[in-house]
LUMFI-987113 format. One record per residue: x, y, z of N, C-alpha, C in turn; residue in three letters. Coordinates in pm, whole numbers, plus 50000, padded with zeros to 5 digits. Example, Ala and Ser with C-alpha at 12.3 -4.5 7.8 and 13.67 -1.06 7.14 Angstrom:
2
513194943150780512304955050780513204967050780Ala;512854977550708513674989450714512905000350787Ser;
//
This chain:
484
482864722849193482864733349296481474734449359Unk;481694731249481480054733449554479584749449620Unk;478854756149593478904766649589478514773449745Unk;477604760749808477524755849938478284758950037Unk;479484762249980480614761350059480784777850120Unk;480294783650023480534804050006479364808250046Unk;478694797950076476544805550140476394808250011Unk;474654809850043474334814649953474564822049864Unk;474854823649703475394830449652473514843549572Unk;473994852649572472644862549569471744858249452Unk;472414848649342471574845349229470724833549267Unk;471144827449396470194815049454469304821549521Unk;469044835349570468204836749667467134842449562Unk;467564847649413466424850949363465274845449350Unk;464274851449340462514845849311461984861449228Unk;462254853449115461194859748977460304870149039Unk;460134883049071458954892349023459184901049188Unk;460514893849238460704903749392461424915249327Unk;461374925249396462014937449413462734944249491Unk;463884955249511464684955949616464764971549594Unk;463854976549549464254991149493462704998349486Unk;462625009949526461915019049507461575029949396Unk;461955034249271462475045149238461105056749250Unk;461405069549210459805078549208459855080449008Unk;458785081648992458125078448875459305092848813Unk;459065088648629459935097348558459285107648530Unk;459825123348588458965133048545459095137348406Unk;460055133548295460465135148246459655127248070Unk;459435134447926459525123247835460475115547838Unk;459995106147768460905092247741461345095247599Unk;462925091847641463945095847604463925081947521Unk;464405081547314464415071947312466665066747224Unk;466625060747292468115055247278468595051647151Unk;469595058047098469985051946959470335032347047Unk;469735026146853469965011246887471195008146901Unk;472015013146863473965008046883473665009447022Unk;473105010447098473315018547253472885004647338Unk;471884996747278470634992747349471524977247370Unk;471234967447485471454952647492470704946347379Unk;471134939247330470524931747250469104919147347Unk;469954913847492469304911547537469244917347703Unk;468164914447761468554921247897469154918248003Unk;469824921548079471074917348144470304908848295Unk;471364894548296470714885348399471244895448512Unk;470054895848610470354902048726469594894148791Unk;469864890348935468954887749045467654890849075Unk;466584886449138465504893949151465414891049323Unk;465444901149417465654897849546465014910449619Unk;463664908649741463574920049800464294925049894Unk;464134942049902465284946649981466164940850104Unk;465434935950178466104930350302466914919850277Unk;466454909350165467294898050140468574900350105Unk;468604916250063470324917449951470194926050135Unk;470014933850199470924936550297471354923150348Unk;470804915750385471034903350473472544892950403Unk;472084894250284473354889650195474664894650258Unk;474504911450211475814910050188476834914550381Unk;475284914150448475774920350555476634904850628Unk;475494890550570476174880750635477644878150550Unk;477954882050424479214880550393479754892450427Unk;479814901150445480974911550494481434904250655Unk;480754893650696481604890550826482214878650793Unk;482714873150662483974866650627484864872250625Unk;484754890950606485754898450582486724900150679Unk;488404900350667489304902550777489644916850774Unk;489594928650911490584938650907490854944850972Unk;491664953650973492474962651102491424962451242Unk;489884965751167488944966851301488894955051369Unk;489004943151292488554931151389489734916951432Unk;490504926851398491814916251440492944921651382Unk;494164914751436495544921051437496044911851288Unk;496114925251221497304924251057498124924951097Unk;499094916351084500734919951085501664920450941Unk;500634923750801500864926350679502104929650673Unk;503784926150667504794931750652504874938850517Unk;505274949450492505664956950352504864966650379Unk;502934960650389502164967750353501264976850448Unk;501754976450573501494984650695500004989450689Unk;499294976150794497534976150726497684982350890Unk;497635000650915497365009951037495955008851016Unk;495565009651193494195014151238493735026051148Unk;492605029651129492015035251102490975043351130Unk;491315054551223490405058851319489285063651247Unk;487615062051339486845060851259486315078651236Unk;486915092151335486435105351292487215103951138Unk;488705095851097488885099850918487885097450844Unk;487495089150900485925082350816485005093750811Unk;484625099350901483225112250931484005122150878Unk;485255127650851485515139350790485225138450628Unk;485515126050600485915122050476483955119450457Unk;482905121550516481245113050462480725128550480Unk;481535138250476480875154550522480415155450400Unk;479095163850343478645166150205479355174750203Unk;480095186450266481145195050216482065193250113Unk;482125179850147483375171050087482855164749979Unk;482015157349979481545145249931480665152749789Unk;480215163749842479695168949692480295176149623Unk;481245180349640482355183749516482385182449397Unk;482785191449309483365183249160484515190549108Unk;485485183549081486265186849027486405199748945Unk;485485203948832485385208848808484625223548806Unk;484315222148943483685238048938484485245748990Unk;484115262049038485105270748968485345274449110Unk;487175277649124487655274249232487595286749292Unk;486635296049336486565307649409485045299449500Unk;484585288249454483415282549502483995269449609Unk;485355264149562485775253449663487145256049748Unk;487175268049785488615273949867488695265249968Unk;487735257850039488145254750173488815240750178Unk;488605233550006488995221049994490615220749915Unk;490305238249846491975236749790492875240549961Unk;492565249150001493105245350126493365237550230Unk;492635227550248493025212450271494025208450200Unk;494035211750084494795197149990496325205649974Unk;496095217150032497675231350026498445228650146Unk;497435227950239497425221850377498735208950401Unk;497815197950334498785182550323499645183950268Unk;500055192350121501155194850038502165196350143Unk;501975209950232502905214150316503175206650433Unk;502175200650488502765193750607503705178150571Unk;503015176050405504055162150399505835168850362Unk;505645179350293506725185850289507695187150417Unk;506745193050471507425195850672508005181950709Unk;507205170850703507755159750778508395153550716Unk;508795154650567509775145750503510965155350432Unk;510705165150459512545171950437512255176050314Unk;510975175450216511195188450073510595199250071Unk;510355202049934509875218449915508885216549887Unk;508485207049798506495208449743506335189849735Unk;504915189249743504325177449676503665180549605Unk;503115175149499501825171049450501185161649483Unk;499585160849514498805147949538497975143049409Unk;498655142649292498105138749171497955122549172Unk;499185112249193499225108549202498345095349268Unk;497565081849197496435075849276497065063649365Unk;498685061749344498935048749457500185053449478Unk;500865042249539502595040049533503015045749427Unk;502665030549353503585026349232503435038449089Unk;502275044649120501775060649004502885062949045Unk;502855071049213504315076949259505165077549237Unk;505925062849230507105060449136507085066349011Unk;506155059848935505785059648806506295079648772Unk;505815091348858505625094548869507325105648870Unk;507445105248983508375103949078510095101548908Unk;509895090948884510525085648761510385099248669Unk;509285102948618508835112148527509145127648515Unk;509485128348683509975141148703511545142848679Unk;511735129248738513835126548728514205127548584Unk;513745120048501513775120948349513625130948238Unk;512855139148343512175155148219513545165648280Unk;514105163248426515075173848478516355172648366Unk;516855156448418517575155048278517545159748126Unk;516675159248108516175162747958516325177447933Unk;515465179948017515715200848007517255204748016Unk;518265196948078519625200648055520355196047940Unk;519485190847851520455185147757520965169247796Unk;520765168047909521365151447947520535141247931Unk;520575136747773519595127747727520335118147740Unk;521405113247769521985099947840521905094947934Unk;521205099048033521045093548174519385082448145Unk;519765072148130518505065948147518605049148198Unk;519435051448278519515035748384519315039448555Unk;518655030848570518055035048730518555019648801Unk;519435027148902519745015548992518805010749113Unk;518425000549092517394991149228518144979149299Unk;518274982449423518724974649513518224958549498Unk;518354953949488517804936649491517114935049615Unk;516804942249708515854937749806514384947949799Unk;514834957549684513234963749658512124958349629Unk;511114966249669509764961349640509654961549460Unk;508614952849404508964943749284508134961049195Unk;507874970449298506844984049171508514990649105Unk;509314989349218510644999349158510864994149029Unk;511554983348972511994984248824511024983348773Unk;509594976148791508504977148709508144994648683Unk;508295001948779508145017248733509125023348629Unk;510055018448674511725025248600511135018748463Unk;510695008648423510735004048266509365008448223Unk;508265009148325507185018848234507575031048195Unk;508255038648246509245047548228509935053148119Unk;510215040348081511595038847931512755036247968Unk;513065034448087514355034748155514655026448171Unk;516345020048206516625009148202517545005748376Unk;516974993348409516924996248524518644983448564Unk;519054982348692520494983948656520594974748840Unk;520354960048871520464958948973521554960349058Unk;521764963649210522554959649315522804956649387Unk;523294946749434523614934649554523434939149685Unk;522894932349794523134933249910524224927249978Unk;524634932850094525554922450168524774914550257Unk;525614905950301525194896050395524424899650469Unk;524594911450544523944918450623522464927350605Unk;521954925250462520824929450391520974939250399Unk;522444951650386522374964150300522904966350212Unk;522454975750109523164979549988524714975749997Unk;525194968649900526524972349874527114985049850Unk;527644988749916528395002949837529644996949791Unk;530244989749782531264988049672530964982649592Unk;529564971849595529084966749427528514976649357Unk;528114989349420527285001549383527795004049316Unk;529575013449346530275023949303530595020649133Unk;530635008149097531165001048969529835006448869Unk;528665008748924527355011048862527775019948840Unk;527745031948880527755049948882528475056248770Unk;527705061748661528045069048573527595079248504Unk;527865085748389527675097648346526025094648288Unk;525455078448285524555073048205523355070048329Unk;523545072948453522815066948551521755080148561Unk;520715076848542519415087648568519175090148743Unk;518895076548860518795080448950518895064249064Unk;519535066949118519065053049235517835049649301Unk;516895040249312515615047149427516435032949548Unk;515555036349632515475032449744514725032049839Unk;514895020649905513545019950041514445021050144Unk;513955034050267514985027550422513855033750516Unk;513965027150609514705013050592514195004250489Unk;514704996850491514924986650348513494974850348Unk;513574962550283512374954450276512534949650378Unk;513924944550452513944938250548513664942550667Unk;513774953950668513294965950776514584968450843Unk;515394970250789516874973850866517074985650784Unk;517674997150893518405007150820519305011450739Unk;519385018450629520265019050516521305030550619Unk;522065022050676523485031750779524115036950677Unk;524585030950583525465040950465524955047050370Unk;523175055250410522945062350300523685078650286Unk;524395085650394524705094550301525905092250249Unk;526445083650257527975074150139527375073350005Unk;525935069450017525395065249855524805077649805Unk;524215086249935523765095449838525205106349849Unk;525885104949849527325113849778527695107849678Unk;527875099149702528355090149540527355091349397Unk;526065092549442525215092649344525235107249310Unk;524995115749384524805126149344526285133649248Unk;527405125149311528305129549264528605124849059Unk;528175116649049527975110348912526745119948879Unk;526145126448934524825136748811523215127948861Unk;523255118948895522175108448888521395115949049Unk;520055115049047519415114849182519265106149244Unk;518765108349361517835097649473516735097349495Unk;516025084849439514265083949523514315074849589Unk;513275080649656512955077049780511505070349784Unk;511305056149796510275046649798509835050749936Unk;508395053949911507855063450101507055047650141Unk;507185034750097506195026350177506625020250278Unk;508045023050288508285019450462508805031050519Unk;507455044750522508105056550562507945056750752Unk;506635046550748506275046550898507335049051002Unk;508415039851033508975039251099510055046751134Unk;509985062851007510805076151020509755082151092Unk;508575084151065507345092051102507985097251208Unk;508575111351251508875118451362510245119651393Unk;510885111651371512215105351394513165115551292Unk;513445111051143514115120251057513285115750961Unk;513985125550842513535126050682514165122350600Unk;513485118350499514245114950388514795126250298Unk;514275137150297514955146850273516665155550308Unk;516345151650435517635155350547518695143750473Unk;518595127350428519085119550424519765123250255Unk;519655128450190520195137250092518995128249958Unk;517735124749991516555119649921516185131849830Unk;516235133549683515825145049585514825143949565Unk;513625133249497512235130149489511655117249587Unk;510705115549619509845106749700508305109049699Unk;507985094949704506405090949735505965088349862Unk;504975091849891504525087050024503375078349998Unk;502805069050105502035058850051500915064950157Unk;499605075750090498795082750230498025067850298Unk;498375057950228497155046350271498105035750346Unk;499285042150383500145034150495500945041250572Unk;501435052250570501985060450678500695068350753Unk;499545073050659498475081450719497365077350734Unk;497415063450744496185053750824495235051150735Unk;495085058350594494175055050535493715040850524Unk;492395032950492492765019350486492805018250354Unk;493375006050283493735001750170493534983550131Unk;493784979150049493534969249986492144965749939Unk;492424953849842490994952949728491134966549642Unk;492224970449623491914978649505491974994349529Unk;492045000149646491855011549680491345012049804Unk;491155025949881491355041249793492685039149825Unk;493865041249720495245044449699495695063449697Unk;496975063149771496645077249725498695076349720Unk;499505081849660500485087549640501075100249610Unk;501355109849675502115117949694503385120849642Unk;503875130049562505035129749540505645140949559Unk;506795140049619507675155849684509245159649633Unk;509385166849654510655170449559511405185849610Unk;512625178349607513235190349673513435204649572Unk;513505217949611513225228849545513975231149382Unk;515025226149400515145225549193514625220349154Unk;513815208649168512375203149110511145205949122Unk;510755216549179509205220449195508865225149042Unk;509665228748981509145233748845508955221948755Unk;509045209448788508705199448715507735191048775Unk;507255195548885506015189448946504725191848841Unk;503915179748852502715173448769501925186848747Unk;500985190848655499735199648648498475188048665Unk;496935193648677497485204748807497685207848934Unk;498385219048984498655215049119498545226449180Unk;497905228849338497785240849443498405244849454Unk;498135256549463498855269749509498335280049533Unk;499145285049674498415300249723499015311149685Unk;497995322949651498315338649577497585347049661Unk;498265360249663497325368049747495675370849693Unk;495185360849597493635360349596493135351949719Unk;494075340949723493525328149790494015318149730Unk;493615306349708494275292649669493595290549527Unk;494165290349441494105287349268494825275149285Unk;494785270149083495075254249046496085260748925Unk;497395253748950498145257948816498455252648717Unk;498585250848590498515242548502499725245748418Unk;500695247848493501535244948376502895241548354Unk;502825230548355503845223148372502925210048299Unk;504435207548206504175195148121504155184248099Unk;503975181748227503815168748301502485164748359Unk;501465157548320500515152348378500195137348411Unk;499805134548515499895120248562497825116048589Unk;497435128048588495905122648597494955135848565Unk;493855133048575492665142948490492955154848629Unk;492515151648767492375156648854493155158048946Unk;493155164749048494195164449187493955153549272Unk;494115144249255494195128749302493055125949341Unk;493395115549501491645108749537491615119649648Unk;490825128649644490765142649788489985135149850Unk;488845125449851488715121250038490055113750097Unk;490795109950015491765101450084492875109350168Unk;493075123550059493605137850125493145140350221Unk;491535140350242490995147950355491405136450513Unk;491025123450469491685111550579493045113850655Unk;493725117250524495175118950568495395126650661Unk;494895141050587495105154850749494695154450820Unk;493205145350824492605144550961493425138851047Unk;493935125950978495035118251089496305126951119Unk;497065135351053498295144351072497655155951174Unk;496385159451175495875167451242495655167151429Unk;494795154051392494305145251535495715143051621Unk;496525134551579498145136151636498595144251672Unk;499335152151561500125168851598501405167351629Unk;501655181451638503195177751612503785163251751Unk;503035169551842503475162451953503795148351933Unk;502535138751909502155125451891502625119151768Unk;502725132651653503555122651530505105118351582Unk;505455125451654506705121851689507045106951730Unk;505585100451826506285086851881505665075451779Unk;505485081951628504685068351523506115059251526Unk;507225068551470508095057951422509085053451576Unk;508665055651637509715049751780508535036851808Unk;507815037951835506485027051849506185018351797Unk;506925018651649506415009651538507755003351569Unk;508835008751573510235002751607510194988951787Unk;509804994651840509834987651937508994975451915Unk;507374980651868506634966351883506994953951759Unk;507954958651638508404950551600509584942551630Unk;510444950951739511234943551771510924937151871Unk;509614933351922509424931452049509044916052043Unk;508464917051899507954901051864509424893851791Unk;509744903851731511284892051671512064889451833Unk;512384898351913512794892252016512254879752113Unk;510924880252068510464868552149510134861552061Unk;510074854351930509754844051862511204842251814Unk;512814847051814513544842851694514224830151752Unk;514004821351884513784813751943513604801451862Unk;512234799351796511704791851733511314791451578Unk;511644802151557511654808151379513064814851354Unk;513344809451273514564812451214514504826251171Unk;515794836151216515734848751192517184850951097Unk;517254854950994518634851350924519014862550906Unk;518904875151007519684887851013519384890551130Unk;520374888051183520014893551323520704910251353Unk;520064913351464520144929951501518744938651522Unk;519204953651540517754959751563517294961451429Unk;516114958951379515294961951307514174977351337Unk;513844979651176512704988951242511774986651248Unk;510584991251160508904984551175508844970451117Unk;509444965451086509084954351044510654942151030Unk;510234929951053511624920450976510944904250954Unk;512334898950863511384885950826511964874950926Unk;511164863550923511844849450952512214844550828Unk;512834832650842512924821450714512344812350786Unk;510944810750787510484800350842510694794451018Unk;509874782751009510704776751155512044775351127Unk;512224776251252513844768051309514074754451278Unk;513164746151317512964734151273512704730651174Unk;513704729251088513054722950906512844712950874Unk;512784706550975512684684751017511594685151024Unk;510604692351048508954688451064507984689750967Unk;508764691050842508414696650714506864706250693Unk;506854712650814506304726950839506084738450735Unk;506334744950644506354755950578506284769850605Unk;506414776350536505804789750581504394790650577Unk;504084785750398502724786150397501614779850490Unk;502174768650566501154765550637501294771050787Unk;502004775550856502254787250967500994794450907Unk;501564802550772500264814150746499004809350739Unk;498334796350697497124791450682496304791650837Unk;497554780550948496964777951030496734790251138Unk;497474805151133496844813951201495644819651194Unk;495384814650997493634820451017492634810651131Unk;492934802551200492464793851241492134800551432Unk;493424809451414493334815251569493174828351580Unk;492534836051441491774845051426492644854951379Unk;493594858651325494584863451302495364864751124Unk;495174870851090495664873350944496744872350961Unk;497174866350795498604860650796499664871950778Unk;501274870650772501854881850765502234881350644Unk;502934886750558503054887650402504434877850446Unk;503924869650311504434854150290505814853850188Unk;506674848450184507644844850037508054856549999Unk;508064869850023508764879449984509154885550135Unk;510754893350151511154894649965511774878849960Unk;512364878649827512944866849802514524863249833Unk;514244872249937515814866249953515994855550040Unk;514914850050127515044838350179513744826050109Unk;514214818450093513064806350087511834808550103Unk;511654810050299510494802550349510224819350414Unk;510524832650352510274843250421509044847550470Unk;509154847650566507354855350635507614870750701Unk;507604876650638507704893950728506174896550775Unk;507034903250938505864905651002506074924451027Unk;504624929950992504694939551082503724947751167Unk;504094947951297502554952551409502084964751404Unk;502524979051306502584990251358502374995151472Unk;502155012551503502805012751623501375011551716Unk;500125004651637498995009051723498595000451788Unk;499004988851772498994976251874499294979552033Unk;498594968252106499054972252309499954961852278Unk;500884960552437501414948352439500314936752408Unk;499624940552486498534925752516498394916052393Unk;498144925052301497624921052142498764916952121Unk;500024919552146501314912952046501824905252121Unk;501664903252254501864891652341500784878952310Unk;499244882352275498784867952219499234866752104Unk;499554873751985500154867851889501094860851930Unk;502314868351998503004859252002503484844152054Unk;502094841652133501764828852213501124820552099Unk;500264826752046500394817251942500874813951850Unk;501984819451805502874818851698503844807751804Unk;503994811551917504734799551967503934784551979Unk;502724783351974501664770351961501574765851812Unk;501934774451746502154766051600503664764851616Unk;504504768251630505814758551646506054750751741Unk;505374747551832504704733951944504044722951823Unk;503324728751767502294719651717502994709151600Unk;503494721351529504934714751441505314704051429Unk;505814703451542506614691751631505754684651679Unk;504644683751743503964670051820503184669051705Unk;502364675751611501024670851523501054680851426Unk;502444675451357502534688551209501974683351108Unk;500984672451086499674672451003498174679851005Unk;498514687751188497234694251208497404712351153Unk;499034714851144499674726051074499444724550920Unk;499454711650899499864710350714498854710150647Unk;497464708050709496524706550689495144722750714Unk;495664727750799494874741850813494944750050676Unk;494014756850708492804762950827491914752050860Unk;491344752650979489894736951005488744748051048Unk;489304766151053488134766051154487024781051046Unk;487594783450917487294795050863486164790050777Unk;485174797450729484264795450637484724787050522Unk;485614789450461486434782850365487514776950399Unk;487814761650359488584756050370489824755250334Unk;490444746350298491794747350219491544746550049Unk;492074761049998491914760649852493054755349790Unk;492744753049613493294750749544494234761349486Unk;494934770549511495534778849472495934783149293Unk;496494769349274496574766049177495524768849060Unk;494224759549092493734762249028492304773248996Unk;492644780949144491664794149146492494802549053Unk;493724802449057494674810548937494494804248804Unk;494284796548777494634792848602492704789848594Unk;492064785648635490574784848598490054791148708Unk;489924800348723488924811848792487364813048740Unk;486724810648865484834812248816484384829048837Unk;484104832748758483744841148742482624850448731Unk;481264841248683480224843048723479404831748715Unk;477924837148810477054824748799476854816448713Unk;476334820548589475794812548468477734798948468Unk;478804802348492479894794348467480074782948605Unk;479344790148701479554781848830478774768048739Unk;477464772848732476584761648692477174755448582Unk;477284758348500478184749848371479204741148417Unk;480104744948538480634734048577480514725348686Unk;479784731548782478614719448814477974706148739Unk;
//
């Protein structure tokens, strides 16, 4: 591995006896450390003066791809703009110096923010309360699961513990249902990529804890027969959740609540612009219609004629604190900045500009459901499967025309699946050059599909080993060199 390849890496730029740090002298005695405490030896660090580590990492943060500097069409994972006042609400020391723990007649204006979002996610998705305990999605679920299971329980109905998941869900649903304890219970789609309701009805019993669901669905088509399923379900004792990560394209439109949805997550880092990936900031929400507020997480806001207190009691806890609150504060800023007015056209907007590109590429990429879609839908690849083209290399060679790829091979219900999705903040302009060039790689295909099979030619990094960045991963310097 030539390391040449990634620039300089910060342990090459060191030189012995530079410095990058200032500190002011310790006013303090010296404090001396029990030895269990101490390194045995001292930890290799770089030695680099200040400007060299800005210069570092400022020249690698422009390998970085995102919402600011080019068009994601991330399907599933809805990578929204990110306007930059969420950013300045969220860097206020109002905010930023907080602690959790001090005493809440000193931080009213932040439990009111976070009483604030409770209610307005309530308002726009059809329940009675949230909690923002919750740190992602999949907690949500996790979460979400925890509340369905304890309702049961308090009635005596310790038999309900199979959760039905559609076969086109995202892969957190049964992974949540079995962190859970629960046993999870698949069901078929039709041809048409919706739920079966007659492979359903054979599921439904006195033993079923709850169905979840995404709608629209992975494929981004609407679940038309959800209140068929949610009568049927509800009618067997079992609930409905509601997976909020393809909530975008309701945003204004209807609720999942209205849709006869009993618990749900919202994803604040994809319906409410937060940005996300690499790990965070994640934030999940979970809401619940009014016979479940008494099983919502501790602890959680609430207003009294003092003002806004924290309640603790309820026996359910999912984290130390009331979730990630700058990510809260992001959120309302964005529910705020909009209003009622403007939230209204998220999910009509997101609907159109995705159908705007499947209408003009399904031409040349195979579309294996056809109809209106909402924010998002997949191809199975080109049309042409004679040019032995791929998906994966479609996705390679767009890094090439500046453009991040769209989420690849899931779901799995087709082969060569590529889901795309533009949200609603794209112009035409922007989804008209995508889509010119999405039509120049299926040109290219065909006259010089070694110059497709072979991309990226034009990114800092070339074509990796996939393979074996997964099974032997370098990890740090001292190992680069060892295998050098």
């Amino acid at each position: 591995m030539n390391s040449k390849l990634y620039g300089n890496l910060i342990f090459e730029l060191s030189h012995p006896g530079s410095k990058g740090y200032s500190l002011p002298s310790n006013p303090y005695e010296p404090t001396e450390l029990p030895k269990a405490l101490l390194r045995e030896q001292k930890p290799e660090l770089p030695a680099c003066d200040e400007l060299t580590v800005a210069r570092h990492y400022t020249n690698h943060s422009g390998n970085n791809f995102s919402v600011d500097n080019g068009f994601y069409p991330l399907g599933s994972c809805t990578m929204k703009y990110n306007p930059a006042i969420n950013e300045e609400m969220a860097a206020l020391q109002a905010f930023t110096r907080l602690h959790p723990r001090q005493p809440q007649n000193t931080c009213q204006g932040a439990l009111e923010l976070c009483h604030t979002l409770q209610q307005s996610l309530a308002e726009l998705t059809g329940m009675a309360d949230f909690t923002l305990n919750p740190f992602a999605g999949a907690h949500g679920e996790l979460t979400g699961l925890m509340i369905i299971r304890n309702y049961h329980q308090s009635r005596g109905d310790t038999k309900r513990t199979k959760v039905i998941v559609p076969d086109s869900a995202h892969g957190t649903n049964p992974a949540s249902a079995a962190v859970c304890g629960l046993e999870v219970v698949e069901v078929q789609s039709t041809p048409e990529g919706l739920v079966d309701v007659e492979a359903l009805k054979p599921l439904l019993g006195d033993d079923v804890a709850a169905m979840m669901m995404t709608n629209p669905n992975t494929l981004g088509l609407f679940e038309k027969d959800i209140p068929e399923i949610a009568q049927s379900v509800h009618a067997c004792g079992g609930l409905l959740y509601y997976d909020g990560a393809n909530l975008n394209p309701l945003l204004g439109v209807c609720r999942p609540g209205d849709m006869g949805f009993d618990v749900m997550h919202v994803n604040l880092h994809k319906t409410f612009s937060t940005p996300h990936g690499g790990g965070g900031p994640g934030s999940g929400p979970v809401g619940v219609k009014d016979f479940l507020v008494p099983f919502l997480p501790s602890p959680h806001i609430v207003k009294t004629e003092a003002g806004f207190g924290i309640a603790d009691d309820s026996f359910i806890h999912v984290g130390q604190h009331l979730g990630n609150f700058l990510t809260n504060v992001r959120a309302l800023t964005y529910i705020l900045t909009l209003g009622r007015e403007h939230l209204r056209t998220v999910g009509p907007l997101a609907t159109l500009n995705a159908n705007y590109i499947k209408e003009m590429l399904k031409d040349v990429y195979e579309l294996p459901i056809e109809g209106l879609c909402k924010h998002e839908f997949v191809f199975n690849g080109l049309k042409d499967k004679s040019t032995g083209v791929t998906t994966m290399h479609v996705a390679k060679r767009l890094l090439d025309y500046g453009y991040h790829a769209p989420t690849i091979y899931f779901p799995l219900l087709f082969p060569e699946a590529m889901m795309i999705e533009p949200t609603e903040n794209e112009s035409k302009q922007t989804l008209d050059n995508f889509i010119a060039v999405m039509r120049q790689i299926a040109q290219e295909a065909k006259d010089t599909p070694e110059t497709v099979q072979s991309a990226p030619h034009n990114t800092p990094i070339r074509r990796v080993d996939d393979v074996l960045a997964a099974t032997h991963p370098i990890l740090t310097y001292k190992q680069l060199l060892h295998d050098n």
